[in-house]
N, C-alpha and C positions, 0 to 999 in steps of 0.2 A: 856436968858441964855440957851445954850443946854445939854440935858442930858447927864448925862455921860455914855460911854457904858461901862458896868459891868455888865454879865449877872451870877446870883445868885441862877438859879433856884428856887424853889417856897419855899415862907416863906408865913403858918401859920398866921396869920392877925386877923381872926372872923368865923362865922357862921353862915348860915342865921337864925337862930333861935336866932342869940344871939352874946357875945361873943367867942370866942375862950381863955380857962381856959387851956390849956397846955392840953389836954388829949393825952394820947399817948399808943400803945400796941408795944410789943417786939415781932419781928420778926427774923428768922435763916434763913441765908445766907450761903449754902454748900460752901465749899472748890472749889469743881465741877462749882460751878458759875464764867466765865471766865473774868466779867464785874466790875471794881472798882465800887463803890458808897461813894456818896459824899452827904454832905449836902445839902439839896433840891433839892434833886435829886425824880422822882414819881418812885412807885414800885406797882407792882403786884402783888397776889398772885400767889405762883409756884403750888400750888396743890399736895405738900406732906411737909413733916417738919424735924425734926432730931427726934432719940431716943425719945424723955422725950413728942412729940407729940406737939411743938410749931410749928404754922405753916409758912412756908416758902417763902421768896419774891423773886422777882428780877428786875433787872431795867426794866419800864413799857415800851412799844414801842411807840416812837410816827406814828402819825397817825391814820386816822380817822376810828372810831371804836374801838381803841387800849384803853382797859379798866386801870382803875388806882383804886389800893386801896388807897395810901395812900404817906405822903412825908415823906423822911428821916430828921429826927430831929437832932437824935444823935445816939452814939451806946453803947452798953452794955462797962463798965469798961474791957479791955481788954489791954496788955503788947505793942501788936504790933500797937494797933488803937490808944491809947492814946499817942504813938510816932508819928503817923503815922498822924494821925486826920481825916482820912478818909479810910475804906474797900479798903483793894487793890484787887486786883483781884487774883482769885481762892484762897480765904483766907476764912472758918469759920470764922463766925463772928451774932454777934446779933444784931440789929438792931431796934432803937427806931422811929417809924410812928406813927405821927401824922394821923389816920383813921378813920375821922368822913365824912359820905357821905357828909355831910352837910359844909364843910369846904370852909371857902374862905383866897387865896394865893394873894401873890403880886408876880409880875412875869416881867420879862424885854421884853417888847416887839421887834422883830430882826429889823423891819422896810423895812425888803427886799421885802416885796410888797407891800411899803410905807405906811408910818406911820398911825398909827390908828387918829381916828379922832374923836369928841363927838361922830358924828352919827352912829359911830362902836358901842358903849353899847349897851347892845342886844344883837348883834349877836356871834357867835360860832367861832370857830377858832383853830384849832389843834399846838399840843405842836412841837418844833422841838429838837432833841438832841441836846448837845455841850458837849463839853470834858470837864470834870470838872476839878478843879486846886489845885495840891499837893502843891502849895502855900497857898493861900486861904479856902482852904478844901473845896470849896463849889461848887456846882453843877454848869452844863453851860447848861440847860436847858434855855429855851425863849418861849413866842409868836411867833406862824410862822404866820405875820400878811399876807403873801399869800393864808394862806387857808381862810382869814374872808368870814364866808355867814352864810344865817340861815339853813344850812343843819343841824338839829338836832344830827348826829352822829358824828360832829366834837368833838373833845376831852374839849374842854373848853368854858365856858359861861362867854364873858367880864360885866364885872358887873359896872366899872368905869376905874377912873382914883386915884392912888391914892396922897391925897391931902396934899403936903408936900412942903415945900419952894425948896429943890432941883430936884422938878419934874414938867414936864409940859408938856402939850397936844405936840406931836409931838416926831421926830425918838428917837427912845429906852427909851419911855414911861416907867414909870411899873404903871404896870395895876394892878387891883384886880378881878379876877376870880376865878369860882368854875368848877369843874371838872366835866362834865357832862356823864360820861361815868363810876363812881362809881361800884365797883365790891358789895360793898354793899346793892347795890338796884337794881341791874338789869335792871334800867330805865336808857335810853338815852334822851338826849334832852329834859327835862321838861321846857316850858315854862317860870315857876314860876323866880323870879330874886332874 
């Protein structure tokens, strides 16, 4: 059976400590910010915040080295996002991340440097953008399985495969990784799995 492509950007799963219990912190998205965000979508910290001193995200970059706080969950009760179901661009808005360094995501791999494979677990591999879908609400985030290697500064650490009757080793996988480029730790690349 082949996977389906449906790229969903990163969904929340566990933690290597442990499970994943929902934790999540509120984040503000200026007006000024010209980028939509969408459910599992990765975001960053901006390095200021609004008024009241929450502090501030925006959609993360991809590529290697390009730091991540943390993944869009959901967002604050708001008139235009609760029509809307997803931040549109240059719109105030709060924002609910999922930001534990420790998190591990399911994530669609793109397959355009051919499909991961077992012996891919282990190594690294940088996230790539999609446009996320005002249908769907949800991010279009992936795997850019082109960047797999053990370069430590690649953005993400494939951890598996995950184990479901509609998924299987081969193109547009979803995988389970953890974000190795955390704003929370300042470490890149830890070995640990």
């Amino acid at each position: 059976m082949a996977n389906t492509n449906i790229a969903t950007g990163f969904k929340p799963v566990g933690a290597r400590g442990g499970s994943y219990s929902g934790q999540i912190n509120r984040y503000y998205v200026p007006a000024s910010d010209a980028t939509a965000l969408f459910i599992g979508d990765p975001v960053v910290i901006a390095g200021d915040g609004d008024t009241t001193g929450v502090a501030s995200v925006t959609r993360a970059t991809a590529g290697t080295a390009g730091r991540v706080t943390g993944v869009v969950v959901g967002f604050d009760p708001d008139p235009t996002i609760r029509t809307n179901g997803y931040r549109a661009a240059s719109t105030a808005a709060y924002v609910l991340v999922a930001d534990d360094p420790d998190l591990i995501c399911e994530v669609q791999e793109d397959a355009v440097g051919g499909a991961l494979a077992a012996v891919d677990i282990g190594l690294n591999a940088d996230m790539i953008a999609g446009s996320g879908s005002t249908a769907t609400k949800l991010s279009g985030f992936q795997l850019d399985t082109s960047t797999k290697a053990t370069t430590a500064t690649l953005q993400l650490r494939i951890l598996g495969f995950v184990q479901r009757a509609d998924n299987e080793v081969g193109a547009n996988a979803k995988v389970l990784v953890r974000f190795n480029t955390p704003t929370e730790t300042g470490a890149a690349g830890s070995t640990g799995v």
